[in-house]
DRENDO-1510 file (C-alpha; in Angstrom, 1 decimal, always signed):
<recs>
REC; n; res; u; v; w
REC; 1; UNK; +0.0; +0.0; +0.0 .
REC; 2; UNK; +1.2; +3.7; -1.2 .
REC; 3; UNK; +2.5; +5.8; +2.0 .
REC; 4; UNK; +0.1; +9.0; +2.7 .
REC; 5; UNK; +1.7; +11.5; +1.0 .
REC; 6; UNK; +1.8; +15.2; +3.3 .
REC; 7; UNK; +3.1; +18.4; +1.7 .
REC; 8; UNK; +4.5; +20.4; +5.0 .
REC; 9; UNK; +5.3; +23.9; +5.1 .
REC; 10; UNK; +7.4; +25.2; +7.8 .
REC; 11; UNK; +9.7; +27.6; +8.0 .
REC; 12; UNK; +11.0; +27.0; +11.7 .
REC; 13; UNK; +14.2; +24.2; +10.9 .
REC; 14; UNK; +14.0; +22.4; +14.5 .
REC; 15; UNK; +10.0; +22.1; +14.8 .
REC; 16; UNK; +9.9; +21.2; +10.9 .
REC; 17; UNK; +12.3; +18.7; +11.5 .
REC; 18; UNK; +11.1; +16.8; +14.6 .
REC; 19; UNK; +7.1; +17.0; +12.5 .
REC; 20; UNK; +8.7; +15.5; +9.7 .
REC; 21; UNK; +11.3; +12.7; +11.3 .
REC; 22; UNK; +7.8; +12.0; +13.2 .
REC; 23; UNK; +5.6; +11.6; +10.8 .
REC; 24; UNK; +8.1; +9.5; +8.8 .
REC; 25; UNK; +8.6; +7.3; +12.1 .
REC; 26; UNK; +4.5; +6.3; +11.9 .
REC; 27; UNK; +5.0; +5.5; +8.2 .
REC; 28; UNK; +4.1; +8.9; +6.4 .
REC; 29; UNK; +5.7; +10.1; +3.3 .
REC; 30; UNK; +6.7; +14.1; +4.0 .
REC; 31; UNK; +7.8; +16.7; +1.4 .
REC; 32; UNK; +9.1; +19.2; +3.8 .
REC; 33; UNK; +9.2; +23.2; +2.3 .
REC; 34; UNK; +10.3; +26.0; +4.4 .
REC; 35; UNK; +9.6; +28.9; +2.2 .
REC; 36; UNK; +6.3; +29.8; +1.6 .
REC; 37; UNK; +7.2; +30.6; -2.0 .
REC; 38; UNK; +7.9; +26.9; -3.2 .
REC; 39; UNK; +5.0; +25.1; -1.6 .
REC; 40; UNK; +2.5; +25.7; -4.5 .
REC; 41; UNK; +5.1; +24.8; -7.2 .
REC; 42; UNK; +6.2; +21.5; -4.9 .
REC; 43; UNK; +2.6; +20.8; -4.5 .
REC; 44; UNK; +1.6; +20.4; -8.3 .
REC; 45; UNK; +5.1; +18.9; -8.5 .
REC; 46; UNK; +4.7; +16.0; -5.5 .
REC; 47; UNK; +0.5; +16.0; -6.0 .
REC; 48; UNK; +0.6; +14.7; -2.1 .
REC; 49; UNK; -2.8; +13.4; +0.0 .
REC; 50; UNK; -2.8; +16.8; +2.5 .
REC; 51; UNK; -1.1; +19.9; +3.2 .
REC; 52; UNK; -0.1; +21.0; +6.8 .
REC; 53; UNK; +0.5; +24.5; +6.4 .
REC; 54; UNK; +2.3; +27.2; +8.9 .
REC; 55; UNK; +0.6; +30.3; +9.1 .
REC; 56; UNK; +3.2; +32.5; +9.7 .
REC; 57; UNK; +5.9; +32.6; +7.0 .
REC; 58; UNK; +8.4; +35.3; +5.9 .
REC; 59; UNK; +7.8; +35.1; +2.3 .
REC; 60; UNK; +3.9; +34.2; +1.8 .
REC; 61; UNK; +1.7; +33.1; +4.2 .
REC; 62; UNK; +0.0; +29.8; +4.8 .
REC; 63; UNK; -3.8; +31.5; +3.7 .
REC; 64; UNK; -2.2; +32.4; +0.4 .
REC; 65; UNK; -0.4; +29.2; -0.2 .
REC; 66; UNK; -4.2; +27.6; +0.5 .
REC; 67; UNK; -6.2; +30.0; -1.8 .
REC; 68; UNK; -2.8; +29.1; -4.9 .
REC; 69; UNK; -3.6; +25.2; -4.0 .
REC; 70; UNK; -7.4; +25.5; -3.8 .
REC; 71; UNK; -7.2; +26.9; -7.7 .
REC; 72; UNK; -5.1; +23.8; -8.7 .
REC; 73; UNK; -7.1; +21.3; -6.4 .
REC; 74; UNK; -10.3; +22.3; -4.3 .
REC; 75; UNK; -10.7; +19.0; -2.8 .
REC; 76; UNK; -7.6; +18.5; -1.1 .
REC; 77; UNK; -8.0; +19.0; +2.5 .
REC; 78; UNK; -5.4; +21.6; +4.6 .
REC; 79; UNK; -4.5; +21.5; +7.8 .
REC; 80; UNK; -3.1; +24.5; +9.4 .
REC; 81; UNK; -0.5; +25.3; +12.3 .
REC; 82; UNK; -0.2; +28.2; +13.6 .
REC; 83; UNK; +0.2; +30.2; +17.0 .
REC; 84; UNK; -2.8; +32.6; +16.6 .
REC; 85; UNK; -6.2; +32.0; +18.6 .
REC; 86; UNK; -8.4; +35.2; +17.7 .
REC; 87; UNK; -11.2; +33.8; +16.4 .
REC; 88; UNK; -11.2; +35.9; +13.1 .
REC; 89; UNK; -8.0; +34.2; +12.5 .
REC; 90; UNK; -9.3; +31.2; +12.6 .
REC; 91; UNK; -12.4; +32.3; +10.6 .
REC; 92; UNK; -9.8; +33.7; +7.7 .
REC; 93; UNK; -7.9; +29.9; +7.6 .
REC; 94; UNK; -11.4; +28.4; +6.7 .
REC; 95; UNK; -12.6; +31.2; +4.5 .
REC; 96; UNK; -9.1; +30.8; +2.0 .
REC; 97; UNK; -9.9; +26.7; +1.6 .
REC; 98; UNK; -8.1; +25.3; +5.6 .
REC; 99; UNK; -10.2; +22.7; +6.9 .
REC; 100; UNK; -8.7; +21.8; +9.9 .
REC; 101; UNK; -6.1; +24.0; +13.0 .
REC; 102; UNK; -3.9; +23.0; +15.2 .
REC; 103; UNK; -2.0; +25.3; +17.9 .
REC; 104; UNK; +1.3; +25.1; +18.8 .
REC; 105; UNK; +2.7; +23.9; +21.1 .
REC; 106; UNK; +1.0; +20.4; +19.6 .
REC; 107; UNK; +1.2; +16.7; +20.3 .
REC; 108; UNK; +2.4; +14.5; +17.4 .
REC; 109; UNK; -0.8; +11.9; +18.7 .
REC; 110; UNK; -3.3; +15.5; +17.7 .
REC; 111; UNK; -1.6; +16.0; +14.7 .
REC; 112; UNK; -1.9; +12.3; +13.4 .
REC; 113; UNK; -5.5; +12.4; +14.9 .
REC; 114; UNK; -6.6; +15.6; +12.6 .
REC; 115; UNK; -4.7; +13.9; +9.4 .
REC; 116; UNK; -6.7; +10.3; +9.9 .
REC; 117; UNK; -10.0; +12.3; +10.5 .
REC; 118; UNK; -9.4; +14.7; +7.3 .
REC; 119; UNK; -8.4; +12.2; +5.0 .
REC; 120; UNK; -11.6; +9.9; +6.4 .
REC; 121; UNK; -13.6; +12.1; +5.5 .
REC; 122; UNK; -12.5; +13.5; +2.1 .
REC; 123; UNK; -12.5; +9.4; +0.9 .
REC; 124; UNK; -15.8; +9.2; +2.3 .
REC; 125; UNK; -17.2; +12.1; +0.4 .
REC; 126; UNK; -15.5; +10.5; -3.0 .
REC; 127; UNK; -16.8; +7.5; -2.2 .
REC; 128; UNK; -20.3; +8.3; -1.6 .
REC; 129; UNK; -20.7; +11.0; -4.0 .
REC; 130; UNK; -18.4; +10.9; -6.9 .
REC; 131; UNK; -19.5; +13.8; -9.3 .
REC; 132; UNK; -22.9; +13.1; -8.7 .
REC; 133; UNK; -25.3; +15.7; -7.9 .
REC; 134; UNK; -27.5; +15.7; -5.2 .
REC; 135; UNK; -30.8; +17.8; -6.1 .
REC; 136; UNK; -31.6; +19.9; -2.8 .
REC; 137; UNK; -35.1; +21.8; -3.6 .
REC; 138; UNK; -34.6; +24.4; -6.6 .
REC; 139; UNK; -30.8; +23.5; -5.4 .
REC; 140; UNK; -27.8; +20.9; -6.8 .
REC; 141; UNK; -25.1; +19.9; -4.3 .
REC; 142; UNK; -21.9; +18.4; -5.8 .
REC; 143; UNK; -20.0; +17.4; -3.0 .
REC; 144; UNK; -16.9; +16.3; -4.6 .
REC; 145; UNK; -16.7; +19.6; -7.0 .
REC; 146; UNK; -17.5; +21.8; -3.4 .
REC; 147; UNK; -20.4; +23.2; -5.6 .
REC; 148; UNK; -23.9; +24.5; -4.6 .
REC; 149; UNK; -25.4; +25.5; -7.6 .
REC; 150; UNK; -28.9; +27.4; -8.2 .
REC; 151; UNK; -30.3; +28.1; -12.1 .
REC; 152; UNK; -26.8; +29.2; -13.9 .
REC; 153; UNK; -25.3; +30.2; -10.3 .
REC; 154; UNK; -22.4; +28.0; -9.1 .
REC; 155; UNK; -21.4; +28.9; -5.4 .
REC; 156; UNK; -17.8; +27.1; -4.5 .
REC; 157; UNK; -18.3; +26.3; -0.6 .
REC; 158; UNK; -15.1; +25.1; +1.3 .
REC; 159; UNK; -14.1; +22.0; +2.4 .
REC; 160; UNK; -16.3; +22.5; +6.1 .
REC; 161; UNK; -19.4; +23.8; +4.1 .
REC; 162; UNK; -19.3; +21.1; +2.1 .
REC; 163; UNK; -19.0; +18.8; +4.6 .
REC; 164; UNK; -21.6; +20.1; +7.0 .
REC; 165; UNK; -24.2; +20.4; +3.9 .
REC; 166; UNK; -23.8; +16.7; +3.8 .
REC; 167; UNK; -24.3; +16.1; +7.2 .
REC; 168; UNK; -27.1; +17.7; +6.4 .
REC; 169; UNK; -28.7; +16.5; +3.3 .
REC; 170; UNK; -27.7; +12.8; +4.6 .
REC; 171; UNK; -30.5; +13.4; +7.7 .
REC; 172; UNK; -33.1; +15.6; +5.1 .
REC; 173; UNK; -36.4; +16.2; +7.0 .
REC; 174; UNK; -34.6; +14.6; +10.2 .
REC; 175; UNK; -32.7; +15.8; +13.1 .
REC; 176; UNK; -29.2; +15.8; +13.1 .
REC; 177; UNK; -27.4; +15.8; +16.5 .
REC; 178; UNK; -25.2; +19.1; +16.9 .
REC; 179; UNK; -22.7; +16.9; +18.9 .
REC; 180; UNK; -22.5; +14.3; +16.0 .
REC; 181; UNK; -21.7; +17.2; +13.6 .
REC; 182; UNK; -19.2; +18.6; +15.6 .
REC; 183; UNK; -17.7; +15.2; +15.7 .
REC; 184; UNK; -17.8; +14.8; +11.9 .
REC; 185; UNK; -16.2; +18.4; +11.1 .
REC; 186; UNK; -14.0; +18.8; +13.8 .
REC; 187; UNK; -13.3; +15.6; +16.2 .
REC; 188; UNK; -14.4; +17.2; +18.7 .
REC; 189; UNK; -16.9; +19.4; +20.6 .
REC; 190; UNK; -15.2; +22.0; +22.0 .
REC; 191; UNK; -16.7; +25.1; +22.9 .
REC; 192; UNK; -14.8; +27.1; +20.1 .
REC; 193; UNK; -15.6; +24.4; +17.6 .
REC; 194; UNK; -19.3; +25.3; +18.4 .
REC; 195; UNK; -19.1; +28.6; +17.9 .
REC; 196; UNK; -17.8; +27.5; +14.5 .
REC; 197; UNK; -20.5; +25.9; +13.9 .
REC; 198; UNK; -23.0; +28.7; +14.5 .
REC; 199; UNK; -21.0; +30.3; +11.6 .
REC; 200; UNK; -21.3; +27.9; +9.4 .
REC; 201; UNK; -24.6; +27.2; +9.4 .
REC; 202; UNK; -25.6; +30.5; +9.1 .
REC; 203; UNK; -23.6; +30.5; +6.0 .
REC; 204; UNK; -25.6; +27.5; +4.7 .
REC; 205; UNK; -28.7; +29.3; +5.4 .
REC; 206; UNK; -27.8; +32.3; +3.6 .
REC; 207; UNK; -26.7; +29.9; +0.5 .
REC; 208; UNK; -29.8; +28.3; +0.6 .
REC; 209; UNK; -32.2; +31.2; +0.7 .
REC; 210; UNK; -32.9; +31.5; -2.7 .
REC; 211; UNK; -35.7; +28.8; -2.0 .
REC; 212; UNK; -37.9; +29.0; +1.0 .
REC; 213; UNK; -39.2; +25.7; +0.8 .
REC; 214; UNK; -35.5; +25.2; +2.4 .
REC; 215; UNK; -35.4; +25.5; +6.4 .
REC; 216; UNK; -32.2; +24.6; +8.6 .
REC; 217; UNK; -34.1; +24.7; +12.2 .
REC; 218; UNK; -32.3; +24.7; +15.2 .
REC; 219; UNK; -33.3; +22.5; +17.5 .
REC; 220; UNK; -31.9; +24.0; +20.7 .
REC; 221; UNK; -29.9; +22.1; +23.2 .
REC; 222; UNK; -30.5; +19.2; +20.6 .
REC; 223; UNK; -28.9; +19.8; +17.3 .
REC; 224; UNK; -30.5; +21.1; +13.6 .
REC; 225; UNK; -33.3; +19.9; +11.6 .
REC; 226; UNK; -32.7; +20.1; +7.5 .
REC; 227; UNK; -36.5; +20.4; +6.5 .
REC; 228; UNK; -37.1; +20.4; +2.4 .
REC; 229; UNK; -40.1; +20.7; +1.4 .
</recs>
């Protein structure tokens, strides 16, 4: 069986090389870069499974590098490091294509953890969905593409949007546990991951609003019922 194959971008020489020795040690194949510049030409060059990307680089920074390899490949799922907790920090990772964070100082057992859970899902999302469109009301969902589209309007979601809307459209006129979500997305429910969550499904609603027969109800204390009429 091929190794997973992890495109890492760091520019600090003694964390980048205890990650990478690591990650090697528990059978990973790592293309190490440490400026910012060369990750989107190493990416197309290596094609690996995920990116771990450092936030903070000299040359460009790890939201750039995300937005340069979401243009060559939207599906491929990023995981970022980085020091910063504001929350609108955070929020900019997801918004330029980062699907998962992880803080320094981290545990190699986290990192691993976030890399099995991301890559789980992304194969489950191929292999449920394919190119397939899923037909949502006045709505098509393409999971795989990141698509929403509505009449000759094609909205590219991220790789959390897309996976939430799934979560979703799998319990359609059901109730969906907000704790089961959280799980799914994140691997865990933290309190910030919550408040995450609040943001992304006010995004979905927003998407969605072009057809009211559309409800995302929030069922409180409970979780979020995806009504279609």
């Amino acid at each position: 069986m091929a190794k997973i194959k992890i495109l890492y971008v760091e520019d600090e020489p003694f964390l980048g090389r205890i990650v990478k020795e690591s990650l090697e040690s528990r059978d990973f194949e790592v293309i190490m870069v440490t400026d910012g510049n060369d990750a989107v030409t190493e990416f197309k060059k290596s094609l690996p499974d995920i990116c771990i990307l450092d936030v903070m680089l000299p040359s460009k920074d790890g939201y750039a590098i995300a937005q340069e390899i979401h243009q060559v490949a939207p599906a491929i799922p990023i995981i970022f490091v980085t020091a910063k907790t504001q929350t609108e920090d955070l929020l900019k990772g997801f918004e330029s294509g980062g699907n998962d964070y992880i803080r320094k100082p981290f545990s190699m057992e986290e990192l691993i953890v976030r890399i099995n859970n991301l890559l789980h899902i992304t194969q489950h999302q191929k292999n449920s969905n394919g190119h397939d469109g899923i037909m949502i009301g006045a709505y098509q969902f393409v999971p795989l593409r990141y698509e929403l589209r509505y009449k000759d309007f094609v909205k590219k979601l991220s790789h959390r949007e897309s996976t939430l809307l799934q979560a979703l459209v799998e319990n359609k006129n059901a109730t969906v546990l907000r704790k089961d979500i959280l799980m799914k997305l994140w691997g865990d429910d933290s309190f910030f991951n919550s408040r995450n969550l609040d943001v992304y499904i006010t995004k979905l609603r927003d998407y969605l609003k072009e057809d009211s027969s559309i409800e995302i109800i929030t069922i409180k204390g409970i979780g979020y019922h995806f009504a279609v009429g």
